[in-house]
C-alpha positions in Angstrom: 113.9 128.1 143.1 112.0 128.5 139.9 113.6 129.1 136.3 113.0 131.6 133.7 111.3 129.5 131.4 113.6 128.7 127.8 111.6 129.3 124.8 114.9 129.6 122.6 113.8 127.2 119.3 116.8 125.3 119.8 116.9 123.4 116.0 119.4 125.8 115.2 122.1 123.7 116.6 121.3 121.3 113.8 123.0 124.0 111.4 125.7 125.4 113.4 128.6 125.1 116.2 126.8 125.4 119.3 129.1 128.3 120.9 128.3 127.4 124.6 129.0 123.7 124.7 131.1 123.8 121.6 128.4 120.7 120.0 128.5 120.6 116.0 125.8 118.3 114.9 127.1 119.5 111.1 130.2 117.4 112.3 128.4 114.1 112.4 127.1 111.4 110.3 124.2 109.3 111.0 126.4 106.2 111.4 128.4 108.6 113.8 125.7 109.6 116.0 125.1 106.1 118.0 129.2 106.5 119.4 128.2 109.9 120.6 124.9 109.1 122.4 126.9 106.1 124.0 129.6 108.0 125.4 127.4 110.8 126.7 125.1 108.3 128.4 128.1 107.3 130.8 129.3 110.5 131.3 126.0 111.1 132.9 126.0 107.6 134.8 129.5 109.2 136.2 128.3 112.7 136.9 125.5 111.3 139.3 127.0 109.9 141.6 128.8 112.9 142.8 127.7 114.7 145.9 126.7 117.9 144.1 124.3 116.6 141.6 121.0 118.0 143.1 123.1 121.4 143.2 122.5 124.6 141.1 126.0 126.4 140.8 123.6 129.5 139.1 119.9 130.7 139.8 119.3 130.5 136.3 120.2 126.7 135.0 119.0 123.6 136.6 121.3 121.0 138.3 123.3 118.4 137.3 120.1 116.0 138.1 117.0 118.3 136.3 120.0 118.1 133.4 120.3 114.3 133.3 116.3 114.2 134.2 116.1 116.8 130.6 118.6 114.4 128.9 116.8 111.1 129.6 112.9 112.8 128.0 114.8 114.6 125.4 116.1 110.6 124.4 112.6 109.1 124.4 111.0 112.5 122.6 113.8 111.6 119.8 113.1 108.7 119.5 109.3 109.4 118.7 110.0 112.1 116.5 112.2 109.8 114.4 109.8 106.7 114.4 107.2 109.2 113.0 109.7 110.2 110.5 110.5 106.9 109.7 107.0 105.8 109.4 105.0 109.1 107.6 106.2 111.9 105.5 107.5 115.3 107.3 105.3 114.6 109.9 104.1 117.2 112.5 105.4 116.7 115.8 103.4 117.3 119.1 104.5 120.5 121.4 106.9 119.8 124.1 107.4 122.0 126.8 110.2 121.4 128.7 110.3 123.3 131.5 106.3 122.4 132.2 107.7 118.4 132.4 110.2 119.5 134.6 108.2 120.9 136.7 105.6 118.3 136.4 107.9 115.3 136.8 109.6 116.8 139.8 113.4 116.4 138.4 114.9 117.6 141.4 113.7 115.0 143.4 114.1 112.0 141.4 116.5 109.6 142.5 119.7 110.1 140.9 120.9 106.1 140.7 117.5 105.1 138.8 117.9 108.6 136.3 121.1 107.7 135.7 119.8 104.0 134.5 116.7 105.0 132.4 118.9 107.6 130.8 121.6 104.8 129.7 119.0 102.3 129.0 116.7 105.3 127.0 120.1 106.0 125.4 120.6 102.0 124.1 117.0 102.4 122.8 117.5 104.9 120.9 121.3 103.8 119.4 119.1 100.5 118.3 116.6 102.3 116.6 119.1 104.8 114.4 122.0 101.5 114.0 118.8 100.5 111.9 118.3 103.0 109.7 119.2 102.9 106.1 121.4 105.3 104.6 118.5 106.8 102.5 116.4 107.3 105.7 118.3 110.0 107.0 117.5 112.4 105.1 113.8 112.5 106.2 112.6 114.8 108.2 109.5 115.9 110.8 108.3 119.6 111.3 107.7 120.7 115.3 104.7 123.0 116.4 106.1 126.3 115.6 107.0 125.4 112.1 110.8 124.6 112.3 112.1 121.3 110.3 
């Protein structure tokens, strides 16, 4: 069953409460962040070992696995979006479509055992990388294709 593409520019949720999952990335510091990618990383170990997780509840949002398989890329794309940060000024980041890599990388037939490891592992790389920064790092940032910072 195929998906209405999202092509929502989704860096609002950097400003404000998101209202559906109730995120507010104003709420966190950068020291904060690494606690919160840890914790979400096991809830996702947990969530796939149930019975369901290649199940879509709604024609229109991907299962618990395409979620987990989005979670794990959206980990490695952050972490090369802040190395470039880190290394150039307001750098330009490459496109990513997300739905074309779901497609592409087949979520809904990855194994669910081996997503939920690269996604903790991804996850460990990524906490090392920002437990490195220094404080006035983090206020550098990148720009993405269609122009938002």
């Amino acid at each position: 069953m195929a998906l209405v593409p999202d092509t929502k520019d989704w860096t609002w949720v950097l400003e404000r409460r998101c209202p559906e999952c109730g995120f507010d990335a104003t709420a966190l510091r950068g020291n904060e962040v690494s606690a919160v990618l840890v914790d979400n990383a096991a809830q996702w170990r947990t969530r796939m070992s149930a019975e369901d997780v290649r199940l879509r509840k709604r024609e229109d949002t991907w299962s618990p696995l395409e979620y987990a398989c989005h979670v794990r890329d959206v980990l490695s794309l952050a972490q090369e979006r802040i190395l470039l940060m880190l290394n150039y000024e307001h750098p330009s980041f490459a496109n990513w479509d997300q739905d074309a890599t779901a497609t592409a990388s087949r979520y809904e037939l990855q194994d669910p055992d081996v997503v939920a490891q690269e996604l903790v592992s991804r996850a460990s790389e990524l906490v090392e990388l920002l437990d490195g920064i220094e404080p006035p790092s983090w206020s550098r940032s990148g720009v993405r294709s269609n122009g938002s910072t």
